[in-house]
BAVOTOR-211019 format. One record per residue (C-alpha): x, y, z; residue number from 1; residue in three letters. Coordinates in Angstrom, 3 decimals. Layout:
N
     east    north       up   i  aa
        X        Y        Z NUM ala
...
END
This chain:
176
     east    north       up   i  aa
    0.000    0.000    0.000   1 unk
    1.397    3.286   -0.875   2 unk
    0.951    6.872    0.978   3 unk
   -0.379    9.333   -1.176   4 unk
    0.196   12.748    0.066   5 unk
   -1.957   15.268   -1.135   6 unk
   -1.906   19.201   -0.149   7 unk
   -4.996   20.133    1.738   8 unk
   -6.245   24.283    1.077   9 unk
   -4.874   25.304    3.719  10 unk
   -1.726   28.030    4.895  11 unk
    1.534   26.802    5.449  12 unk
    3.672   28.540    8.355  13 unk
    6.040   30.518    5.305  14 unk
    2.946   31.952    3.816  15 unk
    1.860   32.771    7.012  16 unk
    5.035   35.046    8.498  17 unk
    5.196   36.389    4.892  18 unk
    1.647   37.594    5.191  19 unk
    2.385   39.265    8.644  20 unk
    5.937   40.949    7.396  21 unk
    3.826   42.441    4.542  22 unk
    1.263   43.740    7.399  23 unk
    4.270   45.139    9.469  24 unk
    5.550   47.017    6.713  25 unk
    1.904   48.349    5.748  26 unk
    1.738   49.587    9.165  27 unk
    5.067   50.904    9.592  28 unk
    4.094   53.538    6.924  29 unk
    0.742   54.373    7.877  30 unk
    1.832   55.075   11.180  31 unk
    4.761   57.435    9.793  32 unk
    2.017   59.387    7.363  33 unk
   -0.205   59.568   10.814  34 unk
    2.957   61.587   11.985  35 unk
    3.537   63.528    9.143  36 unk
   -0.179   64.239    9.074  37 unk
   -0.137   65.232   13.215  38 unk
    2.862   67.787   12.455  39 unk
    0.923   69.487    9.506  40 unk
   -1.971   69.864   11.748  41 unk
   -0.434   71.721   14.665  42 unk
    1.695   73.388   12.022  43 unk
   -1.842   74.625   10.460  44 unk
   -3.659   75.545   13.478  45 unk
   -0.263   77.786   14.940  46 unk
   -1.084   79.593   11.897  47 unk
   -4.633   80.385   11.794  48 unk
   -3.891   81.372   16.002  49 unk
   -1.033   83.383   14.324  50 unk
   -3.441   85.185   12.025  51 unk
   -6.045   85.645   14.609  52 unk
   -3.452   87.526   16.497  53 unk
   -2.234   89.696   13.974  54 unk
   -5.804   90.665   12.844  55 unk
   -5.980   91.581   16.508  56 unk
   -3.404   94.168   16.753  57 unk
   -4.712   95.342   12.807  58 unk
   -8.200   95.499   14.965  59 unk
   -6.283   97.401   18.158  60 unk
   -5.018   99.995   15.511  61 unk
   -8.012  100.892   13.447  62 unk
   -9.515  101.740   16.930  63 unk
   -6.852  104.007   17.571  64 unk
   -5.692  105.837   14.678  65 unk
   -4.777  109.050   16.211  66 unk
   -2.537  106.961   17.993  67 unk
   -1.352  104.675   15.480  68 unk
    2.217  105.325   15.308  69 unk
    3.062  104.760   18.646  70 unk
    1.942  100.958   18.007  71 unk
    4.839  100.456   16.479  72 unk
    7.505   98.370   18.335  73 unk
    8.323   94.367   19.473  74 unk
    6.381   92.603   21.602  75 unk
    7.911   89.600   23.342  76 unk
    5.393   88.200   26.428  77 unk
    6.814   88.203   29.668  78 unk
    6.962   84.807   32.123  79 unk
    3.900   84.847   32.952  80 unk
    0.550   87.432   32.516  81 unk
    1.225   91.058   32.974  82 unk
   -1.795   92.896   34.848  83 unk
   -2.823   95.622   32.282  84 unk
   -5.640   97.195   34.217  85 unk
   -3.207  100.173   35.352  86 unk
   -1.678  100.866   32.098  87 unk
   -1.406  104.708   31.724  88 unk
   -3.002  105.098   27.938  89 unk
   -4.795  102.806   25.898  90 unk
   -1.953  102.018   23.720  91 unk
   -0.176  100.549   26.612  92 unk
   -2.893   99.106   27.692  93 unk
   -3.483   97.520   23.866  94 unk
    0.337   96.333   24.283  95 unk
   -0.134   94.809   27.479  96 unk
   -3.251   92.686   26.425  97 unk
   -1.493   91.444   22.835  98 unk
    1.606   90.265   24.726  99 unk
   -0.264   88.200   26.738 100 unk
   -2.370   87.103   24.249 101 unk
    0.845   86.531   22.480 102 unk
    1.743   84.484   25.910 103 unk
   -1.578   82.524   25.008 104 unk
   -2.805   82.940   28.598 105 unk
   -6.743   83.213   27.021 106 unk
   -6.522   79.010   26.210 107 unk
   -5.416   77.020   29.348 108 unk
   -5.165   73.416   29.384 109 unk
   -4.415   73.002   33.128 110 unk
   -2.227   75.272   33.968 111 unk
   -0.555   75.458   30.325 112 unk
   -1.158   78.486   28.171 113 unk
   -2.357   77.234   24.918 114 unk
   -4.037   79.809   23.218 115 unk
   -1.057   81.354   20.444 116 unk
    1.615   79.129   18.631 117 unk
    4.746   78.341   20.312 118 unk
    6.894   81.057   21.875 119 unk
    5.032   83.624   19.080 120 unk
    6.247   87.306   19.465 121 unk
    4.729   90.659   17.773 122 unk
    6.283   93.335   15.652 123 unk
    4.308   96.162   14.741 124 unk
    7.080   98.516   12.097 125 unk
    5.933  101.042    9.462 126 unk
    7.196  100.591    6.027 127 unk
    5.966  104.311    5.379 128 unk
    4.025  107.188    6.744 129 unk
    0.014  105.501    7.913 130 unk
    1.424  102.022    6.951 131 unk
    1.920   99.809    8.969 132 unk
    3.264   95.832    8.975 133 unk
    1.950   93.676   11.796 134 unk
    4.064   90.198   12.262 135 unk
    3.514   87.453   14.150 136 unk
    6.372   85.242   14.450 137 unk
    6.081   81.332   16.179 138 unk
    8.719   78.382   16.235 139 unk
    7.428   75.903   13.739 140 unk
    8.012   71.915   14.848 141 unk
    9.759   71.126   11.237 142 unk
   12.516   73.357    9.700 143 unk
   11.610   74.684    6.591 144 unk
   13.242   78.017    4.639 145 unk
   13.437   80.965    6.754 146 unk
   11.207   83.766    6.253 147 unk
   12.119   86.717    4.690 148 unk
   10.638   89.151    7.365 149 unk
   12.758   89.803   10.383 150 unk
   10.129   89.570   12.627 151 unk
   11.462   86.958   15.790 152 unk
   15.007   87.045   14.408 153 unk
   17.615   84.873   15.868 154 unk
   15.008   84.279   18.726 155 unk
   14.825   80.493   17.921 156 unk
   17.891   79.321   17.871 157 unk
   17.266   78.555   14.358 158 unk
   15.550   80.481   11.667 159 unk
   14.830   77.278   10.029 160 unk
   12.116   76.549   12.510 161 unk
   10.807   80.331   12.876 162 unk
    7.592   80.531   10.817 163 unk
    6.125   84.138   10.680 164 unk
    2.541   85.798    9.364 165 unk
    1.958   89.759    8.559 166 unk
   -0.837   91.791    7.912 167 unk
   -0.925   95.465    6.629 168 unk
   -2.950   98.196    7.852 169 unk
   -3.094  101.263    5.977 170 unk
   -4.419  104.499    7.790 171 unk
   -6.302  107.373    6.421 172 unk
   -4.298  110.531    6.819 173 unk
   -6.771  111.793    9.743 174 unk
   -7.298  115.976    9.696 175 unk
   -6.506  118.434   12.413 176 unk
END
């Protein structure tokens, strides 16, 4: 009597750890395009919280125009909050409140100030008379090509990483 052997439909072991190498792989790069994906998110929303801010100060200076000019300036948050109820005008006052919405002190997650990209700074210059440039300038998480605009300089450690977003206001020459 001879043994006949015949294959049955089944997996063999090889097929098996082939099949779950193949998986691994699969995963492997979804999971890297999950992180690429995460980055470009927070990199997204610091910029829409860096636009909000800048359309801020735009707002803070078409209240004031009389006053417009003396906008002009950096502004680099402190620590912690600064207490601008005593400020002696309303453009130091106006300062006061976009540095420490600059701080991000307006979104808390526990204790953590949330609310404005990562160590952002303001710079309010005027390219010419009732014009004025508003920056805001963040650390980005990826380095990228530096930004032409000065705004946050050298305040990074590299300008690779510093991402920055400007507005222009343009004032009406007000009468006497």
């Amino acid at each position: 009597m001879s043994a006949v052997f015949r294959r049955t439909g089944g997996f063999t072991l090889l097929e098996m750890l082939i099949a779950l190498v193949l998986l691994a792989f699969g995963m492997l790069s979804l999971a890297r395009q999950m992180g690429q994906a995460s980055r470009a998110e927070v990199e997204a929303f610091q910029r829409a919280q860096a636009m909000t801010l800048a359309q801020e100060m735009a707002d803070r200076i078409n209240n004031n125009l009389r006053q417009a000019a003396l906008y002009v300036g950096d502004y680099v948050p402190q620590h912690a909050a600064e207490d601008c109820r005593n400020a002696p005008s309303l453009v130091a006052r106006d300062a006061c409140e976009w540095r420490n919405r600059l701080l991000g002190i307006d979104t808390m997650d526990g204790a953590q100030a949330i609310g404005a990209p990562i160590a952002s700074r303001g710079c309010v210059v005027s390219l010419a008379p009732n014009v004025y440039v508003i920056t805001v300038a963040w650390q980005g998480i990826v380095a990228s090509e530096a930004p032409d605009n000065a705004c946050g300089q050298g305040a990074f450690g590299s300008d690779a990483k510093r991402r920055t977003f400007s507005t222009v206001v343009q004032v009406a020459t007000l009468g006497a």
